[in-house]
C-alpha positions, 0 to 999 in steps of 0.5 A: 500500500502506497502512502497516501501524501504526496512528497512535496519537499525540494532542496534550496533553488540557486537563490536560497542555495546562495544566501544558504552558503554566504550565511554560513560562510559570513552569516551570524549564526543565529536567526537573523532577518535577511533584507535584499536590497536587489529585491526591495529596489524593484519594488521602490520602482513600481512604487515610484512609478506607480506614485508618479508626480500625482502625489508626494510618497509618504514612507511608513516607518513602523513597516520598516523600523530601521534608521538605515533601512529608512534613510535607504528608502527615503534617498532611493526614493526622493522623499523626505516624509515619513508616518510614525507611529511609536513615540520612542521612535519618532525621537528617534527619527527627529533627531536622524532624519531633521530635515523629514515630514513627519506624520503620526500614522494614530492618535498618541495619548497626550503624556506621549506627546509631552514625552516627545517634547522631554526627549526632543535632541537636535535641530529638529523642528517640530512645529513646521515639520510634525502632524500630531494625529487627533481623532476626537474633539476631546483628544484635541482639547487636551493636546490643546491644553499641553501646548497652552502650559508648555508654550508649543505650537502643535501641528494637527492633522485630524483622522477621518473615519472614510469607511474602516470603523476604527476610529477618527471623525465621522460627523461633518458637525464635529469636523466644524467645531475641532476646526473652529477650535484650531482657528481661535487658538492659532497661536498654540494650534495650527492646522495641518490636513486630514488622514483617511486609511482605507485598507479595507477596499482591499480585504472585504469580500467582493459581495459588498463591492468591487475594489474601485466600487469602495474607493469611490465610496472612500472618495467621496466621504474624504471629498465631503470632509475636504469641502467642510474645511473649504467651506468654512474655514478657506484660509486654511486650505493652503497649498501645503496642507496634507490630505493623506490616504493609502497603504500598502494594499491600496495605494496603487488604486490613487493613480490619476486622481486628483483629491489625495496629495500624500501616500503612504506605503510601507509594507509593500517595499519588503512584501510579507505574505499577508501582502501577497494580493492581487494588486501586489503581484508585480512585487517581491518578498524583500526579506526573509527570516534565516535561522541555523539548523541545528540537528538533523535525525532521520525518520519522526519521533514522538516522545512516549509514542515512537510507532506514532511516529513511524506511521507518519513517516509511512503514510507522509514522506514529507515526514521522513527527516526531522530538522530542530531549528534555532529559535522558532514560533515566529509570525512567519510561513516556511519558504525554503527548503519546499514541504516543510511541515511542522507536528501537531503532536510537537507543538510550537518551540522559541527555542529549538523549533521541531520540523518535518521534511522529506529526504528531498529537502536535503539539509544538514546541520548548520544549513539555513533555513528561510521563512517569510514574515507575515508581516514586517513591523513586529518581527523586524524587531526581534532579530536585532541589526538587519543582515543586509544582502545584494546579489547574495552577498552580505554588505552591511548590517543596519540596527532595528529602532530602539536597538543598540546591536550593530551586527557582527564585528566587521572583521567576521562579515563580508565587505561592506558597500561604502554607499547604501544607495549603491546599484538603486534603480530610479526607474 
């Protein structure tokens, strides 16, 4: 009797077998997260080109929490605007980036605020250069209250409920009043432009409506709230006013339109796999976790139910080696070697990962593994500085927000590129 699943295992291709090799040779030797500047170059062109001279790039930090993978991106990419969301970073980033456009991607409580205020080094200059984020007529008037007791000037960008649910303005009266209450403390408030996210066009079943269907809903609320401001308040509709929209799932929909000036994208530059869309299609998974293996045993034991064991081998090839990786339990998917699985019976380790393969799958001690991210904000952070590759070779490494660890000492990497903008298409 023939077992009944099908072998699915495959060894590394020519581009995991490369990084596979430089890791070994020059790698950490300990789960790292890879980021190929090769890959993440073809997507800056699409998103430049698809962008276009319509509106200004916003790039959204939190998906790229690194001040050099940032300072990559924002060259490449000819922008000085950033979306931030986390208030250590956002000093962090004041002080590397003094001449950037910064915008809160959410509302900040206001201690967070004054914490910004506290930590603020270098020259900086928060009143023309930040948009505090503001969701409600109350979250308004303590910010309000801050800038009265401190003497600042805060920069307000209000958070527009265009149809995601999660918060912002929904009501045009209450609109008029947080602007009118802007307008009569001009000296401590200023106004800066509105926000919509919309990343729901992306995600909701067709059954409530096609990808462009929902845009143009989302359209037209943000063009309702724009008319409001208009209205009532034109002094304030200043050519540098903000109207910020758009993601990673959604930004290719705002070329040709005419309301939206500023666009923000993040995720899609490195492309975790809750990214693999449709309208993302043209772009390619930029990094990738890389971690040791440790141990290799063939065939599959359970502990206390050996024959378990030999009859998932029986009935699966896909089970015949057993591989325990270095760390594990990551938010991330399997990516090469092909067929690996892990065992329901084994459960999940952070430590020493248990993970089927078939004999296909061909690695041995030492050898990497890779795994796609599902997403890139969290597990960015949890590797330490960025192994930085092109052309399968290792060129630098680039520390993560909030983290003093360089990387390995130089002496044990490969050579390093002396401009980080080396090789980057502007196509």
């Amino acid at each position: 009797m023939m077992p009944i699943r099908v072998d699915r295992g495959a060894p590394h291709d020519h581009y995991f077998s490369t990084l596979n090799a430089e890791l070994r040779k020059h790698g950490p030797a300990h789960p790292c997260l890879v980021v190929d500047l090769d890959q993440l170059d073809h997507n800056l062109a699409i998103v430049r080109k698809t962008v276009g001279s319509d509106a200004s790039l916003r790039v959204v930090a939190k998906s790229l929490p690194s001040l050099d993978l940032l300072d990559y991106i924002l060259k490449a990419s000819g922008t000085n605007r950033l979306m931030a969301f986390h208030q250590p970073f956002l000093n962090e980033e004041a002080q590397r980036f003094a001449d950037a456009d910064i915008l809160l991607g959410k509302p900040m409580p206001v201690r967070a605020v004054a914490a910004f205020y506290e930590q603020l080094r270098g020259a900086f200059d928060p009143a023309r250069q930040l948009q505090w984020l503001v969701d409600t007529p109350e979250r308004l008037v303590q910010y309000l209250a801050l800038a009265q007791g401190r003497g600042l000037r805060l920069r307000i960008n209000i958070e527009l409920d265009v149809g995601l649910h999660r918060g912002g303005v929904t009501d045009k009266q209450v609109l008029y009043n947080m602007l009118k209450l802007i307008k009569s403390n001009a000296g401590h408030l200023t106004f800066g432009g509105f926000m919509g996210y919309e990343p729901h066009i992306a995600k909701l079943p067709r059954v409530f409506g096609t990808q462009a269907q929902l845009h143009a809903q989302v359209m037209a609320r943000y063009q309702d709230f724009v008319q409001v401001a208009e209205a009532v308040f034109p002094e304030l509709r200043t050519q540098d006013l903000i109207l910020n929209a758009g993601g990673s799932m959604s930004y290719r929909l705002y070329q040709g339109q005419t309301i939206i000036n500023d666009i923000s994208v993040g995720s899609a530059l490195v492309k975790p796999t809750d990214f693999d869309l449709p309208q993302l299609t043209e772009h390619r998974p930029a990094m990738f976790i890389a971690t040791p293996v440790l141990k290799m045993l063939e065939g599959t034991k359970v502990p206390g139910a050996d024959w378990i064991g030999r009859l998932g081998v029986w009935w699966n090839p896909n089970r015949r080696r057993t591989y325990f990786l270095y760390g594990g339990h990551w938010l991330a998917r399997y990516e090469s070697p092909r067929g690996l699985i892990e065992h329901p019976m084994m459960g999940y380790s952070t430590n020493q990962q248990f993970v089927n393969g078939s004999a296909a799958t061909g690695l041995s001690p030492d050898d990497y593994i890779f795994l796609r991210p599902t997403q890139s904000e969290a597990v960015m952070l949890q590797f330490g500085a960025l192994v930085i590759v092109r052309q399968g070779r290792i060129i630098d490494y680039w520390p993560v927000l909030g983290s003093s660890d360089q990387g390995p000492r130089q002496e044990n990497s490969a050579p390093v590129q002396t401009s980080k903008c080396a090789g980057v298409h502007h196509a």
